[in-house]
C-alpha positions as CSV (number, residue, x, y, z in Angstrom):
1,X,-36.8,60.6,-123.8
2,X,-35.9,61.1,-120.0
3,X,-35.3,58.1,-117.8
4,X,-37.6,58.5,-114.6
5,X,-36.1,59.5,-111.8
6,X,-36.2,56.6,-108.8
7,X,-38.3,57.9,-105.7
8,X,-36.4,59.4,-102.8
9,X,-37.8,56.7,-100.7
10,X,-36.3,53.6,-103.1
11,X,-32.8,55.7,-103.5
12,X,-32.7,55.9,-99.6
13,X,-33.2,51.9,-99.3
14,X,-30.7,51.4,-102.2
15,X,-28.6,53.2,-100.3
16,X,-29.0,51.1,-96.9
17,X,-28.5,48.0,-98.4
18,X,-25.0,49.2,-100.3
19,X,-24.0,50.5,-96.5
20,X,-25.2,46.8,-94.9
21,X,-22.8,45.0,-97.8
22,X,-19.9,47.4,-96.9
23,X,-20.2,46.6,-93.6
24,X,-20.3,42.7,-94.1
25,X,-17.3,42.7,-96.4
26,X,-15.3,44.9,-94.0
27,X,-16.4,42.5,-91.0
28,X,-14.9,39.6,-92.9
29,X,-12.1,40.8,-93.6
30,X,-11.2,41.7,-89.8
31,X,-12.3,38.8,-88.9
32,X,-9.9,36.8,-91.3
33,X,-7.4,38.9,-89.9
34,X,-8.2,38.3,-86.6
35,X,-7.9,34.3,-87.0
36,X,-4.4,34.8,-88.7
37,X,-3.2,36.8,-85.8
38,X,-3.9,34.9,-83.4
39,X,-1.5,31.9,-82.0
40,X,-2.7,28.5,-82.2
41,X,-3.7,27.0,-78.7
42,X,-0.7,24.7,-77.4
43,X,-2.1,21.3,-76.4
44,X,0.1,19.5,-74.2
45,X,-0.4,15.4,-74.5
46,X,0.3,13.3,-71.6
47,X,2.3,10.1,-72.4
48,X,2.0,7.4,-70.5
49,X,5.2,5.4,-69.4
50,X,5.8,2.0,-70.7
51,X,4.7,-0.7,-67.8
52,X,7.2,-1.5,-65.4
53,X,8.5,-5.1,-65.3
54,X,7.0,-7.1,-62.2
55,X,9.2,-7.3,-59.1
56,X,9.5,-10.1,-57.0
57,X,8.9,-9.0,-53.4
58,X,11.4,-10.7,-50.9
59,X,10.1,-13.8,-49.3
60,X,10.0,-13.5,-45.1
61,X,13.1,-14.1,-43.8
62,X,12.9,-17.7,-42.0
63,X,13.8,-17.9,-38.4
64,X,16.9,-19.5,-38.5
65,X,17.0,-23.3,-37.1
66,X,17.9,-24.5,-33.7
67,X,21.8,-25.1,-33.1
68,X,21.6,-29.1,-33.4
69,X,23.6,-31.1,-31.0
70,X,25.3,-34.0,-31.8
71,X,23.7,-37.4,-31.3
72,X,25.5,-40.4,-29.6
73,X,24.3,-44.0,-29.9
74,X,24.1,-46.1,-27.1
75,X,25.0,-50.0,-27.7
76,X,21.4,-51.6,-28.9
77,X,20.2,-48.5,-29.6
78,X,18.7,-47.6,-33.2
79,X,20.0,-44.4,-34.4
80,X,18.0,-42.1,-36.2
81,X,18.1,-41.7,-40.0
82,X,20.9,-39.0,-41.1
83,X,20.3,-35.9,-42.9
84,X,22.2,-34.6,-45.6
85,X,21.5,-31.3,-45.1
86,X,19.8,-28.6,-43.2
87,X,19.0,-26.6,-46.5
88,X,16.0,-28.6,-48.8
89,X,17.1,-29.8,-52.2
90,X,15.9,-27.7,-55.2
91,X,14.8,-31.0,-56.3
92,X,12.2,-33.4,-54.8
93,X,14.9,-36.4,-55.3
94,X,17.7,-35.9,-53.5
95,X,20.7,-36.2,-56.4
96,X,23.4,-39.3,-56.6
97,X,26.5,-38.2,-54.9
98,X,29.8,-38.0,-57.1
99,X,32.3,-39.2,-55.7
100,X,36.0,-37.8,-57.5
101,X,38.3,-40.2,-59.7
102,X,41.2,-42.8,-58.8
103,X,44.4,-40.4,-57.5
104,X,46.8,-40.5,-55.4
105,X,47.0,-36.7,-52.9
106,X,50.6,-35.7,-51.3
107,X,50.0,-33.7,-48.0
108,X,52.4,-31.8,-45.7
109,X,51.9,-33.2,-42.2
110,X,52.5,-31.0,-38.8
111,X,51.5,-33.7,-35.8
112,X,53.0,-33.2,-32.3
113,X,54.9,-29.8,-33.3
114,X,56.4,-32.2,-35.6
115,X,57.0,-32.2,-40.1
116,X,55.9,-34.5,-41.9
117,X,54.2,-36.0,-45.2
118,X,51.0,-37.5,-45.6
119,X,49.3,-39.5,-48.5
120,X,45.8,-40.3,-49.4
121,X,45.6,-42.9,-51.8
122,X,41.9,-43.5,-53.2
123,X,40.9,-46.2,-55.6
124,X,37.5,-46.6,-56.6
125,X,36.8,-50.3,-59.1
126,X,34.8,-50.3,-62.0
127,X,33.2,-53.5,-59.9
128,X,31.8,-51.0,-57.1
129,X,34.0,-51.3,-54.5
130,X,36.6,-48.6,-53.1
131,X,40.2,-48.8,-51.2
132,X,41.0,-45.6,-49.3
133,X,44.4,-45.7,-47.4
134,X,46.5,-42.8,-45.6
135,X,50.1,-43.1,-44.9
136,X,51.7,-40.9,-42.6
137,X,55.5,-40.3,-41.9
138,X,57.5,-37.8,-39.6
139,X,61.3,-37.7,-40.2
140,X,62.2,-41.7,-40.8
141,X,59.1,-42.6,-38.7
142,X,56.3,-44.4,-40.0
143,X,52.9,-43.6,-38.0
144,X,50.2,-45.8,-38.4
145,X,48.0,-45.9,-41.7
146,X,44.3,-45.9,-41.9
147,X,42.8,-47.9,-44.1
148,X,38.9,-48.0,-45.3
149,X,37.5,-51.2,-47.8
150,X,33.9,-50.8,-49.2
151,X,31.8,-50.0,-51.7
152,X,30.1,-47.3,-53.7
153,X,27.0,-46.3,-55.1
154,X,24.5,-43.5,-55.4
155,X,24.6,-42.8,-51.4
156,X,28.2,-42.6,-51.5
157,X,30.5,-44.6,-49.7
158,X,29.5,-46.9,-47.6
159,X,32.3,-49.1,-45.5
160,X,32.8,-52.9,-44.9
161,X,35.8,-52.2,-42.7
162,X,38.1,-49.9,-41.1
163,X,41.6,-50.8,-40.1
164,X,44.7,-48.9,-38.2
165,X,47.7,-51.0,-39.5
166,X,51.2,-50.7,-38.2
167,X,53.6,-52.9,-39.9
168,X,51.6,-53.9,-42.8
169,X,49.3,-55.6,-39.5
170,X,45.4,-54.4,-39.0
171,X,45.5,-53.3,-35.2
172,X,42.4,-51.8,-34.5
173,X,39.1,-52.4,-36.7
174,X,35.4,-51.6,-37.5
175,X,33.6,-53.9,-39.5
176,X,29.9,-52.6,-41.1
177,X,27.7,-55.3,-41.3
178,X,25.4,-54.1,-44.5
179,X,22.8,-57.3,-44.2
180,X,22.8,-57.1,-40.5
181,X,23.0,-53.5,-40.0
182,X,25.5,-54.1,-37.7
183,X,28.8,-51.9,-36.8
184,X,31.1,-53.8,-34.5
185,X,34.7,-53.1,-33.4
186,X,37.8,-55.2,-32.2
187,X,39.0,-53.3,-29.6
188,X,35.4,-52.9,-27.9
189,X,32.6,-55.2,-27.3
190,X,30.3,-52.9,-27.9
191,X,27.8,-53.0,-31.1
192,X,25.5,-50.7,-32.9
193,X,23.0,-50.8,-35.1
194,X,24.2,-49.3,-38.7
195,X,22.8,-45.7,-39.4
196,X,22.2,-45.1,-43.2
197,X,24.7,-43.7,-44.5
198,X,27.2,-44.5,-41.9
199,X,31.4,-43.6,-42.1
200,X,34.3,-44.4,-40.7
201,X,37.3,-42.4,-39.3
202,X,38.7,-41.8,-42.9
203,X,35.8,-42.5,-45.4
204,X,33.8,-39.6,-44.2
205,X,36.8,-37.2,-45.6
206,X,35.2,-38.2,-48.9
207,X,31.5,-38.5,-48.1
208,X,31.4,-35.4,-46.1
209,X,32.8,-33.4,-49.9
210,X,30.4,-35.3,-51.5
211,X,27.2,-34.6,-49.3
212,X,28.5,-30.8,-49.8
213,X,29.2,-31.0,-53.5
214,X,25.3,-32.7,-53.9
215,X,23.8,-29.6,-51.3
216,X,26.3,-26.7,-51.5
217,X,23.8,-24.7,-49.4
218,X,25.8,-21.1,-48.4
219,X,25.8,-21.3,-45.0
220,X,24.8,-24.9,-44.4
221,X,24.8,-27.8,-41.9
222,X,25.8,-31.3,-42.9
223,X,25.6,-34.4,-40.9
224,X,27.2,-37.7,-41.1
225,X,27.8,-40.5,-38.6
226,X,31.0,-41.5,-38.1
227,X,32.4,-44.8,-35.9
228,X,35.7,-44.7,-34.1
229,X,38.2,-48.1,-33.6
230,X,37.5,-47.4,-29.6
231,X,33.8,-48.7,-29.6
232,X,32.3,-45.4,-30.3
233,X,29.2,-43.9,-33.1
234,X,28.3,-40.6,-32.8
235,X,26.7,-37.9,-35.2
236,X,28.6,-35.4,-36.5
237,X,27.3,-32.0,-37.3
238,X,29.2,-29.8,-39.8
239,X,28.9,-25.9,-39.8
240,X,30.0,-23.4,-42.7
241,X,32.2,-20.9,-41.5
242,X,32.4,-17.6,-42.6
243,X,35.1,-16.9,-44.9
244,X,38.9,-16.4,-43.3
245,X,41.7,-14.4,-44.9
246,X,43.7,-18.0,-45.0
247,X,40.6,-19.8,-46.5
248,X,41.7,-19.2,-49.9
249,X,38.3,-19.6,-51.8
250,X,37.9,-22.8,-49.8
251,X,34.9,-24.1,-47.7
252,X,35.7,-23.7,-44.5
253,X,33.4,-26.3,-42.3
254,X,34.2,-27.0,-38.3
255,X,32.4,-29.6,-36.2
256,X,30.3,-29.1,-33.5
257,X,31.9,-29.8,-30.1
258,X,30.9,-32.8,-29.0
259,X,31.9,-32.2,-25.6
260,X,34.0,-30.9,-23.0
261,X,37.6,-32.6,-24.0
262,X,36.3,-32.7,-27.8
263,X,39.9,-31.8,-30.0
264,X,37.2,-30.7,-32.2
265,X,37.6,-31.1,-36.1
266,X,38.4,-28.5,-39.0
267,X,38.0,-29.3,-43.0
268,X,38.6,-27.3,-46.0
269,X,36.7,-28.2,-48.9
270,X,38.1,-26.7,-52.7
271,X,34.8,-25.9,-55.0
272,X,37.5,-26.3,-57.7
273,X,38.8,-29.6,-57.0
274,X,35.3,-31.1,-56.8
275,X,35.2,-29.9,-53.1
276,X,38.4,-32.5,-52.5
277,X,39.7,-31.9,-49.0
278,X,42.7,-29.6,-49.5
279,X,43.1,-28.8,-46.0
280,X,42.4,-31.0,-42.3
281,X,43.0,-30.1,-38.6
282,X,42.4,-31.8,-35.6
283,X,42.8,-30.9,-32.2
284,X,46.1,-28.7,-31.7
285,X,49.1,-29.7,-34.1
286,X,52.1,-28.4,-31.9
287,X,50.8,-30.5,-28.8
288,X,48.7,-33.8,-29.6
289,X,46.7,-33.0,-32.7
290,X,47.9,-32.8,-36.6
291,X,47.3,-31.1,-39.7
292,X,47.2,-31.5,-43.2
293,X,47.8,-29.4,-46.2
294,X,47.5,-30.1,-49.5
295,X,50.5,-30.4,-51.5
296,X,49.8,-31.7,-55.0
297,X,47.6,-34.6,-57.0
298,X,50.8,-36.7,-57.2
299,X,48.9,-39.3,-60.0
């Protein structure tokens, strides 16, 4: 028995839908090519730099302060309190001032275009008082010694009485009257009220180093008042100067004039030694003046 024949209209549909497939299989496969050929997309991601550390923007510069003169006190007059320095502490409470061990300082000595030797004996007690003496000698010459007696404590020294001795003899003296607040003087009648903080003509070697060594403030201004045998109390203003090939890693601080005739007054202060003086002048050492170099600790 013959199998029937499908109708030419059911062969031509067969045949439509066997094209269709053909043409969907092929399409896939193109397009499968397609996506292989073709390169993946680059992406490019941004990465963001860490976060730079804060930076601290310079402070205004501060006008610089007015050149300070020199105060003089007249007899009866109260003198103004002293600063220690220009520059503010970092701390609120201004720190004690240290003041260096018991030794004994040799010095080469040029005085009236002269050589000559120079020692600075200082001996500070366990009891709170202080001896501070300076011996001089040219050749076979004694010149006279300068003597300081007081005591110390957290504002430093503070003198009972200065002496210029020839012969073993007090010639010339100021005396500091701590209860009183007194400073009065043999040679002069002439008396003063006691600033705080007060020197004489050798004691403010030390307390001068010491103010520097409590406020080492580059470029600084330190003041002390100082009283001379001759009936005299004046303010002295201290300047650093810049450095100097000679300065030698030293401080180099000069006093404000304190007038026309004014010798005027060089110190060299060595961080090192506890800012020790190492080095003095005063006035002109070939004509009426002297200087002082430091030699050695000799004990």
């Amino acid at each position: 028995m013959r199998a029937a024949l499908p109708s030419p209209r059911a062969a031509a549909l067969a045949l439509a839908a066997s094209l269709l497939a053909h043409a969907a299989l092929l399409g896939g496969e193109r397009a499968r090519e397609d996506a292989s050929a073709r390169p993946a997309r680059a992406v490019s991601i941004a990465l963001l730099p860490p976060p730079a550390p804060p930076v601290a923007l310079p402070e205004a510069a501060a006008a610089p302060p007015p050149a300070a003169r020199p105060r003089t006190t007249q007899p009866g007059e109260r003198p103004p309190p002293p600063a220690i320095a220009d520059a503010p502490l970092a701390e609120p409470d201004a720190p004690l001032l240290r003041l260096a061990g018991p030794a004994t300082w040799r010095y080469r000595l040029r005085q009236a275009g002269q050589d000559g030797e120079a020692l600075l004996d200082w001996r500070p007690e366990a009891d709170g008082r202080y001896s501070l003496r300076l011996t001089r000698q040219v050749g076979e010459r004694a010149l006279p010694a300068w003597a300081s007696l007081g005591r110390t404590g957290g504002a430093g020294l503070a003198p009972e009485r200065f002496a210029l001795q020839r012969g073993g003899q007090d010639r010339q003296a100021v005396n500091f009257d701590a209860e009183g607040r007194r400073v009065s003087f043999s040679a002069s009648p002439a008396q003063f009220e006691l600033p705080e903080g007060a020197q004489d003509r050798l004691s403010w070697w030390l307390q001068l180093a010491a103010l520097v060594q409590a406020a080492p403030a580059p470029g600084g201004r330190w003041r002390v008042w100082v009283a001379s045998p001759r009936g005299e109390l004046r303010e002295w203003v201290f300047d650093a100067v810049d450095a100097e090939p000679d300065d030698a890693g030293t401080l180099h601080l000069r006093r404000q004039t304190l007038g026309p005739h004014d010798p005027g007054i060089e110190l060299w202060l060595d961080p090192a030694r506890g800012y020790w003086p190492v080095r003095l002048r005063q006035g002109d050492p070939e004509t009426r003046g002297f200087e002082i170099g430091l030699l050695e600790a000799a004990r």
